[in-house]
C-alpha positions as CSV (number, residue, x, y, z in Angstrom):
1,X,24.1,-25.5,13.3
2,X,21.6,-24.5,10.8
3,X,22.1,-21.2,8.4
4,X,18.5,-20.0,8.5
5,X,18.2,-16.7,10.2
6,X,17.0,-16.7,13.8
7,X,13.7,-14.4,12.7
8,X,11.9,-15.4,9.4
9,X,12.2,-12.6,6.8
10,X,9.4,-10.0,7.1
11,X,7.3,-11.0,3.8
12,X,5.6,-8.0,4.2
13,X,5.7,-6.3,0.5
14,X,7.2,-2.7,1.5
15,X,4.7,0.4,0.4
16,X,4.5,2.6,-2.3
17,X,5.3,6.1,-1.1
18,X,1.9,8.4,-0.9
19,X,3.3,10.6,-4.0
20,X,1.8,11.4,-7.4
21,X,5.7,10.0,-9.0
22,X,5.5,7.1,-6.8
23,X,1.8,6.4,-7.5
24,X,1.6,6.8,-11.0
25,X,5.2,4.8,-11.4
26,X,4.0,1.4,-10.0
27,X,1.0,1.5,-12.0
28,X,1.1,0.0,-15.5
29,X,-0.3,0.6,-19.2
30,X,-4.0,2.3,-19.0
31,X,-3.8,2.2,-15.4
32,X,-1.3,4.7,-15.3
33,X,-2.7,7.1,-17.7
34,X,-6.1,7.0,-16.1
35,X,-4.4,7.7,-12.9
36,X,-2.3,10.7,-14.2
37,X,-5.5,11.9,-16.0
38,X,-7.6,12.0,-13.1
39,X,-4.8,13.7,-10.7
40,X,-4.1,16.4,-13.5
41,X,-8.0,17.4,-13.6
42,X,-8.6,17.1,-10.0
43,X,-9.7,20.0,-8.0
44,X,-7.1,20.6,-5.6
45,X,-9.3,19.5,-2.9
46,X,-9.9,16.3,-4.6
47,X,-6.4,15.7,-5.0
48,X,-5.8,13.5,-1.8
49,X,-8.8,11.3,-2.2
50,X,-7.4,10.7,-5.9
51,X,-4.5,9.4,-5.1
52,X,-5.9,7.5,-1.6
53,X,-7.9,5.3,-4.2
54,X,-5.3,4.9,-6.9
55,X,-2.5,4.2,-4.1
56,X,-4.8,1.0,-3.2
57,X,-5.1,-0.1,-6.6
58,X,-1.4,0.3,-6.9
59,X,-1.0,-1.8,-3.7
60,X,-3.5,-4.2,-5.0
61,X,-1.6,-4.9,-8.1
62,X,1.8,-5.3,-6.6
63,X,0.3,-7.8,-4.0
64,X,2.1,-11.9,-5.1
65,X,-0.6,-13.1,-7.1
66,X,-2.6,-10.6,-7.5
67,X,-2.6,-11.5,-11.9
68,X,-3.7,-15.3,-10.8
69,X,-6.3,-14.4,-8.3
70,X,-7.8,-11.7,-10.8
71,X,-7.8,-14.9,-13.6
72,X,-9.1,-17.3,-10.9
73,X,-12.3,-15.2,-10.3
74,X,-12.8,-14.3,-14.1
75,X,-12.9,-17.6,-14.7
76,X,-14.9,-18.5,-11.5
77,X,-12.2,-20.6,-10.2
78,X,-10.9,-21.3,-6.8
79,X,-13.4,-18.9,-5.3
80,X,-13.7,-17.6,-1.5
81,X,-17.0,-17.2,0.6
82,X,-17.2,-14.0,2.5
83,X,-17.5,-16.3,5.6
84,X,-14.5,-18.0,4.5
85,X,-12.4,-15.1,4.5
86,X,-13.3,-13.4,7.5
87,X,-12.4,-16.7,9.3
88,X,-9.4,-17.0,7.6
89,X,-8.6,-12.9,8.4
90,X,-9.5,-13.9,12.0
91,X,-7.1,-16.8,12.5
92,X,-4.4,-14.7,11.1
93,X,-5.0,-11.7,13.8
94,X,-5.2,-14.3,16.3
95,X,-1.8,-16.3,15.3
């Protein structure tokens, strides 16, 4: 009998919450200030898209290893044609 759950955990990284707190809280150092910066001098009506973009880059940052990817392409390392990764996004849909 084996200990391992019957479903694989979901490895899913859960979302930051679509709030200017939230937002500005899971982003680090200069990051966060530009973000605060640019929310606090938004027109309202600017507001949403604001924090649209700086939810992603949020995301982006949080994502497991999202600080080794960034150093691999600096360093032009362990690169990924566009071709590659559409075929790679495709198998993943299709599995």
């Amino acid at each position: 009998m084996s200990a391992q759950p019957e479903h694989p955990a979901d490895s899913r990284m859960p979302a930051i919450p679509h709030t200017i707190n939230a937002i500005g809280d899971a982003l680090i150092g200069e990051k966060r200030a530009l973000f605060y910066g640019e929310v606090l001098a938004a027109d309202a009506s600017d507001v949403p898209s604001v924090m649209r973009r700086w939810w992603a880059a949020a995301m982006l940052d949080r994502a497991r290893g999202a600080e080794t990817s960034r150093a691999n392409a600096a360093a032009g390392r362990n690169l990924v044609s566009v071709e590659d990764l559409a075929a790679r996004l495709e198998e993943r849909a299709a599995g």
